[in-house]
mmCIF file of the C-alpha atoms, coordinates in Angstrom:
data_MODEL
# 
_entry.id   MODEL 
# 
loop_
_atom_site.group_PDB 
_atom_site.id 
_atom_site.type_symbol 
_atom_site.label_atom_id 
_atom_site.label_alt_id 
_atom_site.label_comp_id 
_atom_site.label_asym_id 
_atom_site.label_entity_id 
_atom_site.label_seq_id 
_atom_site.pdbx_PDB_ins_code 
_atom_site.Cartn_x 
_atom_site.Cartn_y 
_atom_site.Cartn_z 
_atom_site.occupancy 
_atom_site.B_iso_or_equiv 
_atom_site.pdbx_formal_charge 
_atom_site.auth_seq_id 
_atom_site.auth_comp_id 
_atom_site.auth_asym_id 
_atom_site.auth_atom_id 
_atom_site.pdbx_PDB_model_num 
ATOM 1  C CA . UNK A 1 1  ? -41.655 -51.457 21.440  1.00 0.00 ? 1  UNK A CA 1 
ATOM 2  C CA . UNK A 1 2  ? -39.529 -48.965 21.668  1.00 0.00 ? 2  UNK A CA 1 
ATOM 3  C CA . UNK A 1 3  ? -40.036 -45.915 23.430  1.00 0.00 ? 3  UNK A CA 1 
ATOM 4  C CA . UNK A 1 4  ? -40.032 -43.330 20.760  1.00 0.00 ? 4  UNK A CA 1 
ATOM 5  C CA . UNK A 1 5  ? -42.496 -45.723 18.817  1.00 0.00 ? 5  UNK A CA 1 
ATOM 6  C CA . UNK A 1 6  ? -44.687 -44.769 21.540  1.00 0.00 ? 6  UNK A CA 1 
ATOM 7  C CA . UNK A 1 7  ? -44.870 -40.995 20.814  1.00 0.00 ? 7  UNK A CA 1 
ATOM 8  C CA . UNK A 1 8  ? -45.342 -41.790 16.915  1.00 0.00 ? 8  UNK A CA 1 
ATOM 9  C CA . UNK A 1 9  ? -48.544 -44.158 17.932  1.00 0.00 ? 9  UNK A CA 1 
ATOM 10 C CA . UNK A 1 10 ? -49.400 -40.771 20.368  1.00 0.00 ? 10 UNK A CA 1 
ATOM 11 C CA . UNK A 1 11 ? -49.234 -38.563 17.648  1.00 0.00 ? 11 UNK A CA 1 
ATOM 12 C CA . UNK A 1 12 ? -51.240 -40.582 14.935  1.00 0.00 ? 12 UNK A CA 1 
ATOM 13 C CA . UNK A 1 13 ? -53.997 -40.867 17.584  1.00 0.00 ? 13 UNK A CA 1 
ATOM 14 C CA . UNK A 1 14 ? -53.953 -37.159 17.790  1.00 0.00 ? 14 UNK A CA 1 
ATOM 15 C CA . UNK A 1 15 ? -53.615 -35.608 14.483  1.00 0.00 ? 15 UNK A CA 1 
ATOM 16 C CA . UNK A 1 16 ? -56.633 -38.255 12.839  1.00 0.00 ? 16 UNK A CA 1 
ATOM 17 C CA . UNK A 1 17 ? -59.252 -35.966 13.954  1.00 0.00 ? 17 UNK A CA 1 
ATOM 18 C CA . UNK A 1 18 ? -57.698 -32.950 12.120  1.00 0.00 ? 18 UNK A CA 1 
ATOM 19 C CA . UNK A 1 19 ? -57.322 -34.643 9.242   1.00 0.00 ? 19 UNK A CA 1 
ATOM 20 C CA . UNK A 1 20 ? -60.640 -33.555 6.954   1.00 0.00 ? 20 UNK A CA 1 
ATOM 21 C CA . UNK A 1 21 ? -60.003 -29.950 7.774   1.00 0.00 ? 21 UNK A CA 1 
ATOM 22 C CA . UNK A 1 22 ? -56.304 -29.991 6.398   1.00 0.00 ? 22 UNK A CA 1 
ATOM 23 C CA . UNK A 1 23 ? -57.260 -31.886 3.837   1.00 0.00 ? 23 UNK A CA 1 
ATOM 24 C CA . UNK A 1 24 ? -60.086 -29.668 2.399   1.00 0.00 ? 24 UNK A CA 1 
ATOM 25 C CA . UNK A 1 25 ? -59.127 -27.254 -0.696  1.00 0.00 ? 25 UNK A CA 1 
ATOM 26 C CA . UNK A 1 26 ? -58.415 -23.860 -0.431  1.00 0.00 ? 26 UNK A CA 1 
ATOM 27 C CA . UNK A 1 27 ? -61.062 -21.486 -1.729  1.00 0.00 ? 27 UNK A CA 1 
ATOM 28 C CA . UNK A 1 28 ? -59.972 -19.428 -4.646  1.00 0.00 ? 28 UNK A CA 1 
ATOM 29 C CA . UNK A 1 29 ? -61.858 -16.306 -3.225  1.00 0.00 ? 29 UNK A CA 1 
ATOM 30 C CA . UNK A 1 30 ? -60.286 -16.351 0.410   1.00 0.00 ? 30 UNK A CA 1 
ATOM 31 C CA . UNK A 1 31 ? -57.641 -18.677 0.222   1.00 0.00 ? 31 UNK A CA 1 
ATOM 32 C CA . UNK A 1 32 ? -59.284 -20.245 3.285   1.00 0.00 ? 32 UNK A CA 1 
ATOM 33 C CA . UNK A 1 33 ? -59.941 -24.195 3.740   1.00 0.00 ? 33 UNK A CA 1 
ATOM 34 C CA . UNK A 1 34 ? -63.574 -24.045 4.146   1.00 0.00 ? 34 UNK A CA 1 
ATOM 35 C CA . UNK A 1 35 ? -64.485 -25.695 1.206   1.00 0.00 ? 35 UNK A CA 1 
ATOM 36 C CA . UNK A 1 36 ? -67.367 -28.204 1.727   1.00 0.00 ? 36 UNK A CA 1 
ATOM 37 C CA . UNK A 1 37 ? -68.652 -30.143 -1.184  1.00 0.00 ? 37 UNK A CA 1 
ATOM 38 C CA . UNK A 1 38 ? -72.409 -29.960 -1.580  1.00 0.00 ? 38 UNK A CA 1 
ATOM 39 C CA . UNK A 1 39 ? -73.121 -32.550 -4.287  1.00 0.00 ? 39 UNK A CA 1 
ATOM 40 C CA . UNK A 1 40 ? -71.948 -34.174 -7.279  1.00 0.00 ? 40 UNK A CA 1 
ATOM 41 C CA . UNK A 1 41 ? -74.054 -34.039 -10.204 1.00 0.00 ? 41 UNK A CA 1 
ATOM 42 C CA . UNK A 1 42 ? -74.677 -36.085 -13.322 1.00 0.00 ? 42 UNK A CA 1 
ATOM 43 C CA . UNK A 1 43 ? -75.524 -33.740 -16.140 1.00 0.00 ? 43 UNK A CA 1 
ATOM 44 C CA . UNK A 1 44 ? -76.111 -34.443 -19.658 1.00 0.00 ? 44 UNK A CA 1 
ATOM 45 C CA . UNK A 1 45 ? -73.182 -33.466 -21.653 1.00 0.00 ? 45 UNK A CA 1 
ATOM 46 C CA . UNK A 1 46 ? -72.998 -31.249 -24.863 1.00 0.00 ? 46 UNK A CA 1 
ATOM 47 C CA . UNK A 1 47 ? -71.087 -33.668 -26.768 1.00 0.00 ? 47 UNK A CA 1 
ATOM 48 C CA . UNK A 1 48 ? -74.491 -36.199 -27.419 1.00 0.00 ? 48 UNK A CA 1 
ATOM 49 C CA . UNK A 1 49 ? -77.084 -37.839 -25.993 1.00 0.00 ? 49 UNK A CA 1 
ATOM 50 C CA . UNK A 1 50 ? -75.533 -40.119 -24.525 1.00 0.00 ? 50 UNK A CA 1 
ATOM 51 C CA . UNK A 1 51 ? -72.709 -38.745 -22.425 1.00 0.00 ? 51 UNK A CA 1 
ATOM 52 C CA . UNK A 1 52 ? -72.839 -37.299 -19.506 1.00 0.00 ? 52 UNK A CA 1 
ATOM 53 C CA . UNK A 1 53 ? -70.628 -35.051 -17.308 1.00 0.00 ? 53 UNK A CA 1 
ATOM 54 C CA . UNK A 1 54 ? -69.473 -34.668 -13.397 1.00 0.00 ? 54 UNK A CA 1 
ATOM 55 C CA . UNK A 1 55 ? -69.911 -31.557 -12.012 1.00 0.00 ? 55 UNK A CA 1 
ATOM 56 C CA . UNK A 1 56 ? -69.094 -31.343 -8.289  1.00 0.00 ? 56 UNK A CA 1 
ATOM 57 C CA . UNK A 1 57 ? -70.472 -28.007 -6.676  1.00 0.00 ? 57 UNK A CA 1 
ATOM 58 C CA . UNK A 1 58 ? -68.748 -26.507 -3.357  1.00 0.00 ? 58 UNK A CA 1 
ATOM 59 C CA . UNK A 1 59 ? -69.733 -24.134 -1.057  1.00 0.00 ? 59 UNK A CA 1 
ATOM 60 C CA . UNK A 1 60 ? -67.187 -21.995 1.196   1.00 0.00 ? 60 UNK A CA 1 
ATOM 61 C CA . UNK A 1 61 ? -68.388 -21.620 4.599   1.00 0.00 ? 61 UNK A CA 1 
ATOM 62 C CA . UNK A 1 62 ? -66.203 -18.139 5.220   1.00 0.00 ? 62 UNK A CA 1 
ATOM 63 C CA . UNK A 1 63 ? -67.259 -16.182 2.245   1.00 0.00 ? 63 UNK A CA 1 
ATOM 64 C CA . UNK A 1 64 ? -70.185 -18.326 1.331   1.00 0.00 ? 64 UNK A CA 1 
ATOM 65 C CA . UNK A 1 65 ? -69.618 -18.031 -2.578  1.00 0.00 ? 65 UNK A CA 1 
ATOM 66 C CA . UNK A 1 66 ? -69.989 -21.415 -4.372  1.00 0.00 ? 66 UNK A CA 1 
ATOM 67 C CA . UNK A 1 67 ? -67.644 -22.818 -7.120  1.00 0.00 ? 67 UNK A CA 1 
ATOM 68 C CA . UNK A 1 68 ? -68.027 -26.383 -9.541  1.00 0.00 ? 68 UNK A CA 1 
ATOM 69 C CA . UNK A 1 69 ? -65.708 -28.670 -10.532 1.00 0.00 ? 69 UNK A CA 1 
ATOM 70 C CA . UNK A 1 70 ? -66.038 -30.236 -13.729 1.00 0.00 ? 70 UNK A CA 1 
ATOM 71 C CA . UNK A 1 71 ? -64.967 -33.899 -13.302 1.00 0.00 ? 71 UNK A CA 1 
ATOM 72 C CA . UNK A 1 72 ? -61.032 -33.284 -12.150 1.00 0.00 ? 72 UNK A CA 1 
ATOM 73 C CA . UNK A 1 73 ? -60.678 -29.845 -13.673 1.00 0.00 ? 73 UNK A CA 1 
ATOM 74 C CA . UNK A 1 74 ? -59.976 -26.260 -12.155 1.00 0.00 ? 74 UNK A CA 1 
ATOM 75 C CA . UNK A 1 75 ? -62.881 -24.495 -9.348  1.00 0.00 ? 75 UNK A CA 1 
ATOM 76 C CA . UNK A 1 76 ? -65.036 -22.490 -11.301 1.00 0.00 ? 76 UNK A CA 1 
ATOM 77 C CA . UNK A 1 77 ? -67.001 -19.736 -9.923  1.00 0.00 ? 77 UNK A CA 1 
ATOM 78 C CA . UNK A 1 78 ? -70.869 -20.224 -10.007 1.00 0.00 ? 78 UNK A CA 1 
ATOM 79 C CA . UNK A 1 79 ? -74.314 -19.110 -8.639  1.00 0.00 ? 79 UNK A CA 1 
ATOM 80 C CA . UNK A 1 80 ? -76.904 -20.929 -6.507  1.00 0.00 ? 80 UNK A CA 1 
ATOM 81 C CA . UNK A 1 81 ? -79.355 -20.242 -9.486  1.00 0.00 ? 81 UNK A CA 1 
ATOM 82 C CA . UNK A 1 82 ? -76.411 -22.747 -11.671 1.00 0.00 ? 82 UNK A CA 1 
ATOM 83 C CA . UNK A 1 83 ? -76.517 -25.106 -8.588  1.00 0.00 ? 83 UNK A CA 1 
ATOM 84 C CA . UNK A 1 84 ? -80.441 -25.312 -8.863  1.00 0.00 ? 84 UNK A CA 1 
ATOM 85 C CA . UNK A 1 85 ? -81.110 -25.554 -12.368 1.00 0.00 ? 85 UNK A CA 1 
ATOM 86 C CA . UNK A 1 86 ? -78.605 -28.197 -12.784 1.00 0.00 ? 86 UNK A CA 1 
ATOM 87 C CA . UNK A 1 87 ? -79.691 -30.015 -9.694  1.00 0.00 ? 87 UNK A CA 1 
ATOM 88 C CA . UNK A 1 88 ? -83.319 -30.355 -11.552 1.00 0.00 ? 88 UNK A CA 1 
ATOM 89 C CA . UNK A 1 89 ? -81.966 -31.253 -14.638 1.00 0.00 ? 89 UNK A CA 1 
ATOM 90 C CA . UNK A 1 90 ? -80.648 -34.417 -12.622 1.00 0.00 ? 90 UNK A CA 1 
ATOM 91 C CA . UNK A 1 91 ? -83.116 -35.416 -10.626 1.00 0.00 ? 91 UNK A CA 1 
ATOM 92 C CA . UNK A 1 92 ? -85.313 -35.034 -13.921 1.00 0.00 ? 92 UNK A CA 1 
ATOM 93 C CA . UNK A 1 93 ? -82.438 -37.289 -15.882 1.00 0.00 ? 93 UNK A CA 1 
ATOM 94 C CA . UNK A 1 94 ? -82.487 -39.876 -12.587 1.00 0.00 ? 94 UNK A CA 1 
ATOM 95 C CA . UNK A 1 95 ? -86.465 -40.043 -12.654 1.00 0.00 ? 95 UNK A CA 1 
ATOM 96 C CA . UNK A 1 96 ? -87.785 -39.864 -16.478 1.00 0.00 ? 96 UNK A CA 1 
ATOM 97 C CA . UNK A 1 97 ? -91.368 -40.927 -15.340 1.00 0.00 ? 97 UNK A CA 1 
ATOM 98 C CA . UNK A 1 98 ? -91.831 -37.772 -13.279 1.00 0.00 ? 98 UNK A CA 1 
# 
């Protein structure tokens, strides 16, 4: 190998640890990357009974406000009271019986 391919190899091995914190997505309250995804959620959907929707919750760790994603779409701003109910709701869908 080449010499140079040697600093390339260097610099992989180095930057693969900093990878999930420039990857996260910015926060649309702080514009910081400290977006960590709580949980994804599968929620009955309005359109019938038997559809359901993806709602991916998110929780910044610098201004601690949380946001959901529905399936691919924008950051929404939401509560933890939002989180909770809908995190009943599918547990309750998952487990009928109960």
């Amino acid at each position: 190998m080449k010499d140079w391919h040697w600093f390339i190899v260097f610099a992989v091995i180095l930057i693969t640890p900093l990878l999930p914190n420039i990857l996260r997505d910015k926060c649309p309250g702080c514009n910081r990357r400290k977006l960590n995804s709580l949980e994804t959620l599968k929620v009955h959907s309005d359109d019938g009974p038997q559809t359901f929707a993806y709602i991916t919750f998110y929780r910044c760790d610098n201004c601690s406000n949380i946001y959901k994603r529905n399936k691919s779409g924008p950051l929404e701003l939401s509560s933890p009271e939002e989180y909770r109910l809908l995190s009943e709701a599918a547990v309750a869908a998952r487990h009928p019986e109960s």
